[in-house]
C-alpha positions as a Python dict, from the first residue, in 0.01 Angstrom:
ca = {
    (1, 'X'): (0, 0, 0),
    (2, 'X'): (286, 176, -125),
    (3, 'X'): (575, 320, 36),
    (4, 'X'): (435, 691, -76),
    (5, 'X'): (92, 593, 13),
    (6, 'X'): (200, 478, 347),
    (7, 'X'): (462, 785, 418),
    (8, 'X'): (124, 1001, 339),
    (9, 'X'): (-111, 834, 587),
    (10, 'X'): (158, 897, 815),
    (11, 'X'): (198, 1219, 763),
    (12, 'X'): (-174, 1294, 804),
    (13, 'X'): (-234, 1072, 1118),
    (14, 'X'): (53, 1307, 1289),
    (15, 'X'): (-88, 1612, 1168),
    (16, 'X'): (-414, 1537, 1316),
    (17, 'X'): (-245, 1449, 1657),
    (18, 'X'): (-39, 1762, 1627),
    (19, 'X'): (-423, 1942, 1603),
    (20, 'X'): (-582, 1752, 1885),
    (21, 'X'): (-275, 1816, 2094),
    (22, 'X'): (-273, 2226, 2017),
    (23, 'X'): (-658, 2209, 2070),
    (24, 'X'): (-632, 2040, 2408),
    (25, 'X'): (-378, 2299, 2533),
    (26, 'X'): (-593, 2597, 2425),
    (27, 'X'): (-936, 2405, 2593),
    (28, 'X'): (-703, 2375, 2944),
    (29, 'X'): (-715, 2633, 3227),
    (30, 'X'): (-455, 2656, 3470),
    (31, 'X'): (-638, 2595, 3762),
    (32, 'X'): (-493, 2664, 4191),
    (33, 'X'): (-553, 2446, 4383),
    (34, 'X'): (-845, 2557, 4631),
    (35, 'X'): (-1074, 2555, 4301),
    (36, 'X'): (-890, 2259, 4161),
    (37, 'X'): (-1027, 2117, 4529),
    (38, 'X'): (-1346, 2252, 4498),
    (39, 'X'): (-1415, 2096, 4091),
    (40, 'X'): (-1352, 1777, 4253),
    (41, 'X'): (-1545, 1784, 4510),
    (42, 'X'): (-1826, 1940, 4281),
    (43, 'X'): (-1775, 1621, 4089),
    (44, 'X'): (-1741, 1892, 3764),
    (45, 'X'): (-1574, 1735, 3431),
    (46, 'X'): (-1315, 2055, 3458),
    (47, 'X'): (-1035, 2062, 3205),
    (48, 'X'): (-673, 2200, 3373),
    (49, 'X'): (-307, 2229, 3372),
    (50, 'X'): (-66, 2170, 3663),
    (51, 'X'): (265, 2150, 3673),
    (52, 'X'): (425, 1994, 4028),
    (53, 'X'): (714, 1749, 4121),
    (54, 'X'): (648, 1413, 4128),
    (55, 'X'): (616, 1194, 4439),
    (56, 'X'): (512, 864, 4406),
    (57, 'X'): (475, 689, 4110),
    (58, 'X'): (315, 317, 4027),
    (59, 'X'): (303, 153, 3746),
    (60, 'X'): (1, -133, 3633),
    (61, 'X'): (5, -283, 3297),
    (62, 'X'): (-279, -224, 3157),
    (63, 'X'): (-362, -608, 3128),
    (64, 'X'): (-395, -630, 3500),
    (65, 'X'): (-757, -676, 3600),
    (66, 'X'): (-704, -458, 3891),
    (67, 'X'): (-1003, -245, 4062),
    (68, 'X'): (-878, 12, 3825),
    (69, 'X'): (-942, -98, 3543),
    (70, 'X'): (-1129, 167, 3349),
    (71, 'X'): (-1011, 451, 3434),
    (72, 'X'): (-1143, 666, 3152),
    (73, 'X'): (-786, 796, 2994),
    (74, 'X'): (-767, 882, 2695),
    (75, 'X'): (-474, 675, 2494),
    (76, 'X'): (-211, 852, 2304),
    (77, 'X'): (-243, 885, 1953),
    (78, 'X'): (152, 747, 1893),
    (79, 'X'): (112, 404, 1867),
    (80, 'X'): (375, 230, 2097),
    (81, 'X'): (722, 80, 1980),
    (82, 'X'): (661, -276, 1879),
    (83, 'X'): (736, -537, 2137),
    (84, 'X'): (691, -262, 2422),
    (85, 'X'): (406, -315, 2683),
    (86, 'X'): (168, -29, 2708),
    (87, 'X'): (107, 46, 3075),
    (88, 'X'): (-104, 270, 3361),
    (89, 'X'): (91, 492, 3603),
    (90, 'X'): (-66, 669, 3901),
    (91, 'X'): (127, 951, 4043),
    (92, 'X'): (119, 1191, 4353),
    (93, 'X'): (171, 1521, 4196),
    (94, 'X'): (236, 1856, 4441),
    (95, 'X'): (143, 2127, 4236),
    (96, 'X'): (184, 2459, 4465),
    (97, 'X'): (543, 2576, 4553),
    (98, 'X'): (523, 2692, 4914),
    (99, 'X'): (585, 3145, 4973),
    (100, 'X'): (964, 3063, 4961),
    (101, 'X'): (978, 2879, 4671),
    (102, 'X'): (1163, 2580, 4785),
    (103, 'X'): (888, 2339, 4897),
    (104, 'X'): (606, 2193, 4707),
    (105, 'X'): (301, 2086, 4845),
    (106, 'X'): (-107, 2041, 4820),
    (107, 'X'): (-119, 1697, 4652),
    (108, 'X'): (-351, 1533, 4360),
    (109, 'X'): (-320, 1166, 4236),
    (110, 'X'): (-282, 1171, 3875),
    (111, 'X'): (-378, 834, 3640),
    (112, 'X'): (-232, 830, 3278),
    (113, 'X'): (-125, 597, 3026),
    (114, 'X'): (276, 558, 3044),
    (115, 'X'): (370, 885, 2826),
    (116, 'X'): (693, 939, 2900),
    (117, 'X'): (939, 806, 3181),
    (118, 'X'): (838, 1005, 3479),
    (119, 'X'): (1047, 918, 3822),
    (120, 'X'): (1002, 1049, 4192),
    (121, 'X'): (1127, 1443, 4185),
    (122, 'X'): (1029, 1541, 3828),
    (123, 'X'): (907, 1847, 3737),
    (124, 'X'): (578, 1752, 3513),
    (125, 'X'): (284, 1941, 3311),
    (126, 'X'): (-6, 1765, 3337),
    (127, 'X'): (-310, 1857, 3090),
    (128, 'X'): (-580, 1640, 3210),
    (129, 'X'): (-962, 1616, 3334),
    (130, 'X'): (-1069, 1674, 3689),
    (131, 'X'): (-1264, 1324, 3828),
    (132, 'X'): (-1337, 1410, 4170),
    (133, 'X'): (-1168, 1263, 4469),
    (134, 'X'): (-935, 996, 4592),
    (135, 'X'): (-890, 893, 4937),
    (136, 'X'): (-611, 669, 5063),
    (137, 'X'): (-420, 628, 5388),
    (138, 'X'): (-133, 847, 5437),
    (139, 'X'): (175, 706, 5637),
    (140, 'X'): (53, 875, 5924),
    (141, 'X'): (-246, 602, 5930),
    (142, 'X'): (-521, 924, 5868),
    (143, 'X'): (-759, 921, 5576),
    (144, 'X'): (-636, 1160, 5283),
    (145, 'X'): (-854, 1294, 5025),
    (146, 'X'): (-711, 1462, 4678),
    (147, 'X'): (-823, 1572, 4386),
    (148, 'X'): (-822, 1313, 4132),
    (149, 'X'): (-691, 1428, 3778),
    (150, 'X'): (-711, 1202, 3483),
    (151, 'X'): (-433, 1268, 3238),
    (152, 'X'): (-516, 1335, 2846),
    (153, 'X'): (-103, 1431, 2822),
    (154, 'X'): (209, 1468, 3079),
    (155, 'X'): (515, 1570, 2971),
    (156, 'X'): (826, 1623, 3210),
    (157, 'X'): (1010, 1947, 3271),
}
């Protein structure tokens, strides 16, 4: 293949990503959270868009063999730079700011493929499917359940 040829292919694989990624963002609803809450516990395939602060974030390479294996995300289109691992992160995303404006709170756990470096205390969009609930124990030792929101794109604020 030559160097034009390849440039070209190039050129139309980004172009179509450009299209999917334009398309996604006109398919998403920004959702609240109470019927964010109530999707999930619906079980409805809901399409949305948050945006919230980061809390917790952990990352799994996506070799592991871990319980989570399948989560159902969608992979980016970019291929990733060579020699770099390609890996899972699951976040704890607050996505309502409390009356004041100072304090975010009402929680989802997020799952994407690593999209960008995303740290505790960023401000993220989040354009993803709703997939029900996940429980886990809080550090109080009582049972939490959030909405569960599988990532199609994140990018940080």
């Amino acid at each position: 293949m030559t160097t034009v040829e390849q440039a070209t292919a190039d050129q139309a694989r980004r172009s179509r990503s450009v299209a999917a990624l334009l398309a996604l963002r006109c398919r998403c609803r920004r959702l609240d959270y109470e019927r964010l809450s109530q999707a999930a516990r619906d079980s409805r395939d809901v399409l949305c868009r948050l945006k919230g602060t980061v809390h917790f974030v952990r990352r799994e390479p996506f070799d592991d063999p871990g319980d989570h294996s399948a989560t159902g995300v969608v992979p980016l289109p970019e291929s990733p730079a060579p020699g770099s691992r390609r890996e899972r992160m699951r976040l704890i995303v607050s996505v309502t700011k409390d009356r004041l404006g100072k304090l975010w709170q009402d929680d989802v756990i997020v799952e994407c493929d690593r999209h960008e470096p995303v740290d505790c205390g960023d401000l993220v969009t989040i354009w993803g499917r709703c997939a029900g609930t996940h429980s886990f124990v809080c550090s109080g030792g009582w049972t939490c359940t959030v909405p569960r929101i599988l990532a199609l794109r994140l990018r940080k604020r």
